[in-house]
C-alpha positions in Angstrom: -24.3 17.5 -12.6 -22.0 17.7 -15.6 -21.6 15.0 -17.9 -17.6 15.1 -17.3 -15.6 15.2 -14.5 -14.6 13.9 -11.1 -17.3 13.1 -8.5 -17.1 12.3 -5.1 -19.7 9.8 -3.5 -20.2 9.4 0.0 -23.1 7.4 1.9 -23.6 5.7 5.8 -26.1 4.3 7.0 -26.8 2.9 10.6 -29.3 -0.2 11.2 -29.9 -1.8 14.5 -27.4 0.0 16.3 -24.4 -0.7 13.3 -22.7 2.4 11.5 -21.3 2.1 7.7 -19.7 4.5 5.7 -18.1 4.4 2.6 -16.6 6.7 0.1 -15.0 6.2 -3.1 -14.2 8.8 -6.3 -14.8 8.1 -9.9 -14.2 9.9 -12.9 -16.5 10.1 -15.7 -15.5 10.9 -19.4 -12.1 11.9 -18.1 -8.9 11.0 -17.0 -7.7 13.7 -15.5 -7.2 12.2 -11.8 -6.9 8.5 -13.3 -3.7 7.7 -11.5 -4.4 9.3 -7.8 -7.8 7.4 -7.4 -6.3 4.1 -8.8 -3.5 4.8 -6.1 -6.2 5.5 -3.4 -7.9 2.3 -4.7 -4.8 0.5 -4.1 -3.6 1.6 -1.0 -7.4 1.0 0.3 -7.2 -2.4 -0.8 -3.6 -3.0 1.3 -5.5 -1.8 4.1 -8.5 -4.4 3.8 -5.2 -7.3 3.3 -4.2 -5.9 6.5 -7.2 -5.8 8.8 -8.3 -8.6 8.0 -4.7 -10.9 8.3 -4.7 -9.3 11.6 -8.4 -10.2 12.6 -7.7 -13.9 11.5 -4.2 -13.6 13.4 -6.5 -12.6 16.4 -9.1 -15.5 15.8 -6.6 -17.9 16.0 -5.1 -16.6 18.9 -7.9 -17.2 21.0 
């Protein structure tokens, strides 16, 4: 591994029967792709605002 660039991690696991993944990019000693993996951070993080208004919405339906 170089000690500059832009890596890509990647990782799952599954315990008792539950699946996770997650992803996510970071940059070290460069800037290079700065803005597209704030932007990817943001939209990510609309996503989560999303999801979960819309599981509450569902609780409370119930």
């Amino acid at each position: 591994m170089k000690r500059w660039g832009c890596y890509k991690v990647d990782f799952g696991a599954q315990v008792n029967g539950y699946c996770m993944d997650t992803a996510f990019t970071v940059e070290i000693n460069d800037n290079k792709y700065k803005d597209l993996i704030e932007a990817s951070r943001n939209a990510l993080e609309n996503v989560k605002k999303i999801i979960t208004k819309n599981i509450e919405d569902l609780k409370l339906e119930k």
